[in-house]
C-alpha positions as CSV (number, residue, x, y, z in Angstrom):
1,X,0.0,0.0,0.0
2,X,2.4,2.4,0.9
3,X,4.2,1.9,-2.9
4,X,0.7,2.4,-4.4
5,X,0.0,5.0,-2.4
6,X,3.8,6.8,-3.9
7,X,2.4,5.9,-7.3
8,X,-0.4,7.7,-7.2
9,X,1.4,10.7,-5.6
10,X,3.8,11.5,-8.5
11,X,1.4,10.6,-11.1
12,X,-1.4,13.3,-9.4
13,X,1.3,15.7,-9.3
14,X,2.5,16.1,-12.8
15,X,-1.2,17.0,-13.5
16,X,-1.5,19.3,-11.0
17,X,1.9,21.2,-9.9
18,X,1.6,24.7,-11.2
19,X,3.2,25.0,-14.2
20,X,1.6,22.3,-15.8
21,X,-1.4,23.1,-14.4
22,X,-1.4,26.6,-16.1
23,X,0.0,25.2,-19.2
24,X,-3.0,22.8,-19.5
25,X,-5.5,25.6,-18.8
26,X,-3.6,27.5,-21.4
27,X,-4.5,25.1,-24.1
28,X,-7.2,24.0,-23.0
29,X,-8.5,27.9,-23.3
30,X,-6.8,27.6,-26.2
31,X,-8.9,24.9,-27.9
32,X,-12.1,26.3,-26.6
33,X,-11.2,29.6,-27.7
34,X,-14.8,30.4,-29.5
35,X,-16.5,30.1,-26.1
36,X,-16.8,32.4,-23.1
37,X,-15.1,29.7,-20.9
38,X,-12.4,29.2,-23.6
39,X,-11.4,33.1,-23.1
40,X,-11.9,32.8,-19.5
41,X,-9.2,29.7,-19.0
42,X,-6.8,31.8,-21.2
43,X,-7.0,35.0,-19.1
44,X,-6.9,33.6,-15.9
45,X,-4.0,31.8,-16.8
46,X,-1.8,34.2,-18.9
47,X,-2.6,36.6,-15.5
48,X,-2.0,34.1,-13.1
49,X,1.7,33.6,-14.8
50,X,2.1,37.2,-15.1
51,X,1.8,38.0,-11.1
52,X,3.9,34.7,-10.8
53,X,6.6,36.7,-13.2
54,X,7.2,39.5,-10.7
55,X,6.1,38.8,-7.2
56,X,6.6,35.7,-4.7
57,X,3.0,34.5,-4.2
58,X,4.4,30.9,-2.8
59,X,5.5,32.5,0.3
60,X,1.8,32.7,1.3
61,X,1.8,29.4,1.7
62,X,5.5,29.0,2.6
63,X,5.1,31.0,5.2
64,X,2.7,29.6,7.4
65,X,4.6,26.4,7.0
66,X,8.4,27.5,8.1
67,X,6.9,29.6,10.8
68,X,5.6,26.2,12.9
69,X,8.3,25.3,14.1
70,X,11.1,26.9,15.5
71,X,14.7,25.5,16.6
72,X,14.3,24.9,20.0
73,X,16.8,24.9,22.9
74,X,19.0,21.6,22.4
75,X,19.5,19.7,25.4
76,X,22.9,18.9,26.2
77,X,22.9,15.3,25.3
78,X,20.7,13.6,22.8
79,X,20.8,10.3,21.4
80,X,20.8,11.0,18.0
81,X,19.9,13.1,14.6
82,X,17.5,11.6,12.0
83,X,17.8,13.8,8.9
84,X,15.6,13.1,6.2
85,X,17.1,13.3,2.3
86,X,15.9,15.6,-0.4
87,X,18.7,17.7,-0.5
88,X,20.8,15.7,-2.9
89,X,20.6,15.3,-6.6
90,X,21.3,11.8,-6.9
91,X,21.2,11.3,-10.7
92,X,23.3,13.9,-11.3
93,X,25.7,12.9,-8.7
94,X,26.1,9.3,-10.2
95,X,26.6,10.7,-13.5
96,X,29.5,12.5,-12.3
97,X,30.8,10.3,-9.9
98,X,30.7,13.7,-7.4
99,X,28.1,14.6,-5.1
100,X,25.5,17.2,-6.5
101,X,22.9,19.0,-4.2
102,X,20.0,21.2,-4.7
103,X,17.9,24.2,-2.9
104,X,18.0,21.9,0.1
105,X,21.4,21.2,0.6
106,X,21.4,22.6,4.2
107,X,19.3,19.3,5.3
108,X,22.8,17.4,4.8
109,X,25.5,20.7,5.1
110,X,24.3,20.8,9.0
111,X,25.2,17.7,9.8
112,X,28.8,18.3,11.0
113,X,28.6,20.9,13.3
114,X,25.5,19.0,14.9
115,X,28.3,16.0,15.2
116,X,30.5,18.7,16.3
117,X,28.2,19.3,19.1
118,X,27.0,16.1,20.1
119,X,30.1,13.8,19.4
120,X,28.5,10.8,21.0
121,X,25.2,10.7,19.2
122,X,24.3,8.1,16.3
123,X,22.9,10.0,13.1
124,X,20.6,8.0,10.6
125,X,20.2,9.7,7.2
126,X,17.1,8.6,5.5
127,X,16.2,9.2,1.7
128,X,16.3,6.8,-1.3
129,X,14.6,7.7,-4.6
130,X,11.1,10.2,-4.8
131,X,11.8,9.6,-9.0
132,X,9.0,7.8,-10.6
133,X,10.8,6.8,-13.9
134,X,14.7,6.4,-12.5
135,X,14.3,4.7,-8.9
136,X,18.1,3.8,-8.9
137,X,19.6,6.8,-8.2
138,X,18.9,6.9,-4.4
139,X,19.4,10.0,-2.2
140,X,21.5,8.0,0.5
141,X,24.1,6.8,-1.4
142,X,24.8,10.7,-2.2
143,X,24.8,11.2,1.7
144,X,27.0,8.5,2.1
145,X,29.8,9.3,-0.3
146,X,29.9,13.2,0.9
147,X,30.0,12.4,4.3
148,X,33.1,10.1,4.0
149,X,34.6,12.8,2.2
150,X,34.1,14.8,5.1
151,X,35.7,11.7,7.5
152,X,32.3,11.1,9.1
153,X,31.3,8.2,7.0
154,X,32.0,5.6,10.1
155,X,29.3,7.8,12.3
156,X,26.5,7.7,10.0
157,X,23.3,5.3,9.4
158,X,22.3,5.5,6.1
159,X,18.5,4.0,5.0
160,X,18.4,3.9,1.3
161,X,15.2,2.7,0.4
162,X,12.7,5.1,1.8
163,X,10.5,6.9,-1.3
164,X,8.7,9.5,0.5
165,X,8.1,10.9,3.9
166,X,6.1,8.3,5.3
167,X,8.8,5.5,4.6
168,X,11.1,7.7,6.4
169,X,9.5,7.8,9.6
170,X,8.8,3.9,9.0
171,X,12.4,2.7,8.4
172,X,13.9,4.9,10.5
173,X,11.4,3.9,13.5
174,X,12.9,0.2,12.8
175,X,16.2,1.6,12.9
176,X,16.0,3.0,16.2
177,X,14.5,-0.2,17.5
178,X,17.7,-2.2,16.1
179,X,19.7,0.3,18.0
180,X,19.6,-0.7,21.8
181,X,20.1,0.7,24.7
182,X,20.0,4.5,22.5
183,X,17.2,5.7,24.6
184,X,16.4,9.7,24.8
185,X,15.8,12.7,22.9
186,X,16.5,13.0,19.0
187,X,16.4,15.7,16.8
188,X,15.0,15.8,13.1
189,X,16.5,18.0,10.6
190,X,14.8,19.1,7.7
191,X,13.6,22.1,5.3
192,X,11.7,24.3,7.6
193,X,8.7,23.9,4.5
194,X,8.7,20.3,5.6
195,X,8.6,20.6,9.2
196,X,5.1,20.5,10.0
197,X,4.4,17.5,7.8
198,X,7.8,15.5,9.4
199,X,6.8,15.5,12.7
200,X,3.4,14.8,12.2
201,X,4.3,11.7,10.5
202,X,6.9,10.5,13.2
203,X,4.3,11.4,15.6
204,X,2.3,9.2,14.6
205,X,4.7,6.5,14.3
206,X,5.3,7.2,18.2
207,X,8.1,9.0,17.7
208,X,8.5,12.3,19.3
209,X,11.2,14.5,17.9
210,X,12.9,17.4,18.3
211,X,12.5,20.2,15.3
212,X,15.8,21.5,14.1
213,X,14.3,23.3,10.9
214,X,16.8,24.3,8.0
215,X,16.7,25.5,4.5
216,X,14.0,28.7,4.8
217,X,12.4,29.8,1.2
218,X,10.4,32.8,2.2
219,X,11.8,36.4,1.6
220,X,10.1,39.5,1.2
221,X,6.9,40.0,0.1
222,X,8.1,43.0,-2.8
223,X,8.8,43.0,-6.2
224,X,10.6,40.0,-7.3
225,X,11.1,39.5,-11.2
226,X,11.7,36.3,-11.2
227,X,9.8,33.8,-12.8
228,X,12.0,30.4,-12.3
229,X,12.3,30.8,-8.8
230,X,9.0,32.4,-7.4
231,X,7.5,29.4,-10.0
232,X,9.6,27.1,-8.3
233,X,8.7,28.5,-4.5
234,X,4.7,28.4,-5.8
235,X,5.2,24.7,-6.8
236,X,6.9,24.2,-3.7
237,X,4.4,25.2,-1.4
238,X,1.4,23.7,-3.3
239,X,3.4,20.3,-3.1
240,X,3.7,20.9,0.8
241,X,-0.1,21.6,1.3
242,X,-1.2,18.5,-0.7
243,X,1.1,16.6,1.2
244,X,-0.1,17.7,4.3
245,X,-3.5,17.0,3.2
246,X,-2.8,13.6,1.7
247,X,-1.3,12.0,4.7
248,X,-4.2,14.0,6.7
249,X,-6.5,12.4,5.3
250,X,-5.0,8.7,5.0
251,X,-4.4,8.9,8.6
252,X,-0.8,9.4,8.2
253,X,-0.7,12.3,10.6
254,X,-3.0,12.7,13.0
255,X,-3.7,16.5,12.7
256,X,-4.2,18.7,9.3
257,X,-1.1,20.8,10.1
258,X,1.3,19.6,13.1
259,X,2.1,21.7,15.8
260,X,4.6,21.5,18.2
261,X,4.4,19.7,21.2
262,X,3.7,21.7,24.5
263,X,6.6,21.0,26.2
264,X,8.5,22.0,23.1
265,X,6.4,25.7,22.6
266,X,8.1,27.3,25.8
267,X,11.6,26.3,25.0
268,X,11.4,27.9,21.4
């Protein structure tokens, strides 16, 4: 189920992520062009890409999102870091035989200065492939590579065969559970976007984690003339919402939108 339930997920969102979404109202305006509803659909979208063009409307609903969560007060000693993949470009990096990120390279640049800190703790990087059409290039095996560049290679846990979210908090739960006698507190590092959606999924696999949120989006709200990236900010945060209202409603989280714990909201 939870394969079928990936499926689906990709395939819905080539229809409906932004671009394509205004594309297909284009021509579909386009091809109705002689009725009212024709002109309408080719308005709407040659306005709606227009405002995209020159001002950030995804940090409406970026914003909201990043603001959840907050980085707390870390406690002295923890047990470990889960950090959750999606900061690599692992076709790219197997092409060149180097490791390639993206916009969310923080997710993995943080990791040695929070081994810095906590030189005792175990950290468990989990992210395999979110591709549909090229599932071999897998997000952990970009982890791993860097990391042992960096000489940290022996302190890491890597779970390569997570697809989305949910797996992550699955495998990694089992992980945890193989690692005995690591009781405490963990943290769980991810784009500040993805927060909210994160720990409502560990949540609900009994795991409660501490935020350390990384890789902020949201700027200004002012002139921006920018098309590729306040399109790639818009599709961002319509991904996020449909994620958080997909696992809402397949009972993978527990509430619509996540909120901290209580005993994590006075320490933030």
């Amino acid at each position: 189920m939870t394969d079928l339930f990936f499926y689906l997920s990709k395939v819905f969102w080539i229809v409906v992520q932004p671009d394509h979404f205004l594309l297909l109202m284009l021509l579909f305006g386009f091809f109705l062009w002689r009725s009212l509803f024709g002109v309408v659909l080719v308005w709407i979208s040659v306005l709606t890409l227009l405002l995209i063009s020159v001002f950030p409307v995804g940090n409406y609903l970026l914003r909201p999102l990043e603001t959840r969560f907050h980085v707390a007060i870390l406690p002295d000693n923890i047990a470990g870091v889960v950090v959750l993949g999606g900061g690599e470009d692992a076709e790219l990096s197997s092409i060149h035989n180097a490791a390639q990120f993206n916009q969310g390279a923080e997710r993995l640049m943080v990791v040695p200065q929070l081994m810095l800190r906590y030189p005792q703790a175990k950290v468990i990087f989990t992210g395999g492939s979110g591709a549909l059409l090229r599932p071999g290039y897998r997000g952990g095996d970009v982890a791993k590579q860097w990391l042992s560049q960096q000489g940290l290679g022996s302190r890491m846990i890597i779970e390569r065969d997570s697809r989305n979210t949910f797996q992550n908090a699955i495998y990694t739960r089992e992980l945890i559970g193989e690692l005995s006698g690591l009781e405490g507190k963990w943290l769980l590092v991810t784009s500040a976007f993805h927060m909210p959606r994160s720990i409502g999924v560990f949540r609900e696999q009994g795991m409660e984690l501490i935020p350390y949120p990384v890789d902020y989006r949201v700027g200004e709200d002012r002139f921006r003339p920018n098309f590729t990236r306040n399109m790639a900010d818009l599709k961002t945060g319509v991904r996020e919402w449909i994620g958080l209202l997909a696992y809402h409603l397949t009972e993978k989280t527990a509430e619509l939108i996540p909120a901290p714990a209580s005993h994590q909201i006075g320490n933030e």
